[in-house]
C-alpha positions as a printed Julia matrix, in Angstrom:
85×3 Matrix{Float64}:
 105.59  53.95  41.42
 107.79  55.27  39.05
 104.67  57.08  37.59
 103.95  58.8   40.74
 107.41  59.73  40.95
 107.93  61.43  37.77
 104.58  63.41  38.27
 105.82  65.14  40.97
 107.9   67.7   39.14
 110.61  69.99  40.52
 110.82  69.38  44.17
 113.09  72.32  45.21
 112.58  74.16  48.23
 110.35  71.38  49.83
 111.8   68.27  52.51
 110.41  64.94  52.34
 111.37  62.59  55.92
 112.09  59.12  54.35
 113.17  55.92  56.93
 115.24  53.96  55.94
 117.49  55.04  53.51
 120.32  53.15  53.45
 119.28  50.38  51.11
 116.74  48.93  48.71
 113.31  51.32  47.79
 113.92  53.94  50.69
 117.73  54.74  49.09
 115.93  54.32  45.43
 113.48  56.78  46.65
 115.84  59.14  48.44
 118.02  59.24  45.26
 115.23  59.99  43.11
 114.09  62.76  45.38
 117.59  64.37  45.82
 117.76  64.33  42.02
 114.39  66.14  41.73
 115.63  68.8   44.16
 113.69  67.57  47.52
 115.97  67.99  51.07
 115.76  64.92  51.97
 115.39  63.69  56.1
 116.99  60.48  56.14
 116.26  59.08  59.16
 117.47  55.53  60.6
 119.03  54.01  63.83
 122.56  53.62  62.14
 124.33  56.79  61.57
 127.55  54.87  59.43
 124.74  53.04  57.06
 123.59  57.01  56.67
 126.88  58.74  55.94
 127.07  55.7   53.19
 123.82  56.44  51.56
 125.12  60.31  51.48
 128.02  59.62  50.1
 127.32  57.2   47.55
 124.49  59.72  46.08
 127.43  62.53  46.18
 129.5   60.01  44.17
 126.9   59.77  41.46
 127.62  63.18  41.28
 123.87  64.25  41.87
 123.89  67.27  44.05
 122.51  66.27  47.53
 120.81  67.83  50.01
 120.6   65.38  52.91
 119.84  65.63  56.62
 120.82  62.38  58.3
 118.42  61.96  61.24
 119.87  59.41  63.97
 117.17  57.82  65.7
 118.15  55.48  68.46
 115.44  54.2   70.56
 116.52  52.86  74.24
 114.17  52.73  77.21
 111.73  55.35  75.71
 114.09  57.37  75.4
 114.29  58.91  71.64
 117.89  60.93  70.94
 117.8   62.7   67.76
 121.14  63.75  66.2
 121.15  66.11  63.39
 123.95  66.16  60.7
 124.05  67.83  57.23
 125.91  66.02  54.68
């Protein structure tokens, strides 16, 4: 994967949606992006677990661009909240 990953060049000015973010190869993958320049869409159900992810990337010191997509799902009913981090 890495492979495919480092193939992909500069990735400024385009946004890439990943799901889960917050741990294990979607936060590896929405790192990697961030570093390459992509806006990331982070989407997940937990909005804390999200702030975490954006803040632990800003504490690596790579400059982020992060959209934190809050996706909770009850009856049907999908509520999208939208905050840039």
């Amino acid at each position: 994967m890495r492979k495919i990953l480092e193939s992909l060049g500069d990735l400024t000015g385009k946004t890439v949606a990943i799901t889960g973010t917050s741990g294990g190869l979607g936060y590896e993958l929405c790192r990697y992006l961030v570093m390459k320049g992509a806006t990331v869409l982070q989407m997940d159900r937990n909005p804390e677990r999200q702030q975490k992810t954006a803040e632990k990337i800003k504490a690596e010191g790579i400059k982020s661009d992060i959209i934190a997509i809050n996706i909770n799902i009850d009856k049907n009913i999908f509520i999208l909240h939208s905050l840039y981090f």
